[in-house]
C-alpha positions as CSV (number, residue, x, y, z in Angstrom):
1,X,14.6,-36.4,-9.9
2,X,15.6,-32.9,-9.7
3,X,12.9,-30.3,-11.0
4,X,15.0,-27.0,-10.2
5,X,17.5,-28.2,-12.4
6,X,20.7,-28.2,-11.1
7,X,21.4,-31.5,-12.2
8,X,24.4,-33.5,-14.3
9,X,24.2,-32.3,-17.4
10,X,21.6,-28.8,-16.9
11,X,23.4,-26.2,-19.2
12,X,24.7,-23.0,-17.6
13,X,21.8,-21.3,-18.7
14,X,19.2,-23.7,-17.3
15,X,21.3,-22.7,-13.8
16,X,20.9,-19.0,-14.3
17,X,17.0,-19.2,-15.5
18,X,16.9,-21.8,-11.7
19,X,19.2,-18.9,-9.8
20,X,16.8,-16.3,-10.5
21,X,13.7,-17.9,-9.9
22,X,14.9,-18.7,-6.7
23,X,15.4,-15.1,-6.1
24,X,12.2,-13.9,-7.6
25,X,10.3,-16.2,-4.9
26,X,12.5,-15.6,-2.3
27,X,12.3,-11.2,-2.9
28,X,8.2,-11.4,-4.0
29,X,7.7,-14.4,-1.1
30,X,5.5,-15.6,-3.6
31,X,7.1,-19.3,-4.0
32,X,5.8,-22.5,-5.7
33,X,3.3,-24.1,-3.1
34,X,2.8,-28.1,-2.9
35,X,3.5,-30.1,-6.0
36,X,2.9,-27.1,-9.0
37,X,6.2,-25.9,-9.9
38,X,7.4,-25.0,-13.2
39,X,9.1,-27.6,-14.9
40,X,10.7,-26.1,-17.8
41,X,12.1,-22.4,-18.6
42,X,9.8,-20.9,-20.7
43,X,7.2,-22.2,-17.6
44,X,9.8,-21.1,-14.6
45,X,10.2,-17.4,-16.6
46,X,6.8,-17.0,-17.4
47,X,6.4,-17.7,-13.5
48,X,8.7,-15.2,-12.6
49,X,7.3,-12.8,-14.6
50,X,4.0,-13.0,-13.0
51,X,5.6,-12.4,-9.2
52,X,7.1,-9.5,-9.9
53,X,3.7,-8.5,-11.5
54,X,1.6,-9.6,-8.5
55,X,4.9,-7.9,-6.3
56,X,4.5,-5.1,-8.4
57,X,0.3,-4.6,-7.7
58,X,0.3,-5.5,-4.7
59,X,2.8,-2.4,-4.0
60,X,1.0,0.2,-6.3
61,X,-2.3,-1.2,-4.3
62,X,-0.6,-0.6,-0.5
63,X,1.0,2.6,-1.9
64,X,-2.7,4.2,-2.8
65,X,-4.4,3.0,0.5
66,X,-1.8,4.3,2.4
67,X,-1.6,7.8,0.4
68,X,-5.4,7.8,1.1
69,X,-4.9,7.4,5.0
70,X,-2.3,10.2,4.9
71,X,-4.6,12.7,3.2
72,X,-7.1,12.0,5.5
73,X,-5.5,12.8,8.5
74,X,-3.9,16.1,6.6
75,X,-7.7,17.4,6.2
76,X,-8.6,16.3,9.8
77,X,-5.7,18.4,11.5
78,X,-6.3,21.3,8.7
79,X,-10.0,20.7,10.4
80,X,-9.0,20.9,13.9
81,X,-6.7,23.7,13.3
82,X,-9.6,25.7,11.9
83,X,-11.8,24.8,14.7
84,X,-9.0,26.3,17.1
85,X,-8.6,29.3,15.1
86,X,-12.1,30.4,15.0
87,X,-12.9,29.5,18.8
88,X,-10.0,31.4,19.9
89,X,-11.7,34.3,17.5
90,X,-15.2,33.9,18.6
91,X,-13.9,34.0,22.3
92,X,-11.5,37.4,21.1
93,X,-14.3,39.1,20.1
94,X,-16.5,38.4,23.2
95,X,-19.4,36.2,21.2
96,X,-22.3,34.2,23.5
97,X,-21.7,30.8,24.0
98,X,-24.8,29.9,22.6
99,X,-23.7,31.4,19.5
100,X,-20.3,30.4,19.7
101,X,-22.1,26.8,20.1
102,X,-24.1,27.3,16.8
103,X,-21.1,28.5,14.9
104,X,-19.2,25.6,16.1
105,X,-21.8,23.0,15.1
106,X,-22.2,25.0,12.1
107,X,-18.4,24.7,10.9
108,X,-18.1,21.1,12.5
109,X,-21.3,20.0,9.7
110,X,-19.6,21.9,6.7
111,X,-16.3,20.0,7.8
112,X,-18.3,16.9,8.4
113,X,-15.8,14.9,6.1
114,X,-13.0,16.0,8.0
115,X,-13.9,14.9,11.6
């Protein structure tokens, strides 16, 4: 008993609907665990229809969170950048390191997101 239908007597079609379902687990890696499988094609297309789905979230979902990450670390070295540029002008222009200290905490806690 053959449930992936390459059998006597499965139609050319019921081979192509078995191909690509192979192919859809194999590319999303989302196979049939254990004994449920699809036993019929309207259940093994409805089946490959939802792992391309799930592919296709779980992508758009990765994609976001690592979009996020990125833009974080552009405002951190924008940050950092800014830092430099205003001690290398606070040091230009001769300022007290205790000032230069309280400008630098002061910029630091309006970039507080950033660091």
């Amino acid at each position: 008993d053959d449930k992936y239908g390459f059998v006597p007597g499965s139609t050319v079609l019921d081979q192509y609907i078995i191909s690509f379902y192979w192919v859809s687990a194999a590319f999303t890696i989302s196979g049939t665990i254990g004994d449920v499988v699809p036993n019929n094609n309207v259940e093994i297309v409805f089946t490959m229809i939802l792992m391309v789905l799930n592919l296709t979230l779980f992508r758009y979902v990765t994609g976001e969170v690592s979009s996020m990450v990125m833009r974080a670390d552009e405002d951190t070295i924008k940050a950092r950048a800014g830092l430099e540029a205003m001690e290398v002008f606070l040091l230009d222009q001769r300022i007290g390191p205790e000032l230069r200290e309280s400008v630098r905490q002061h910029y630091k806690a309006s970039q507080s997101n950033s660091f």
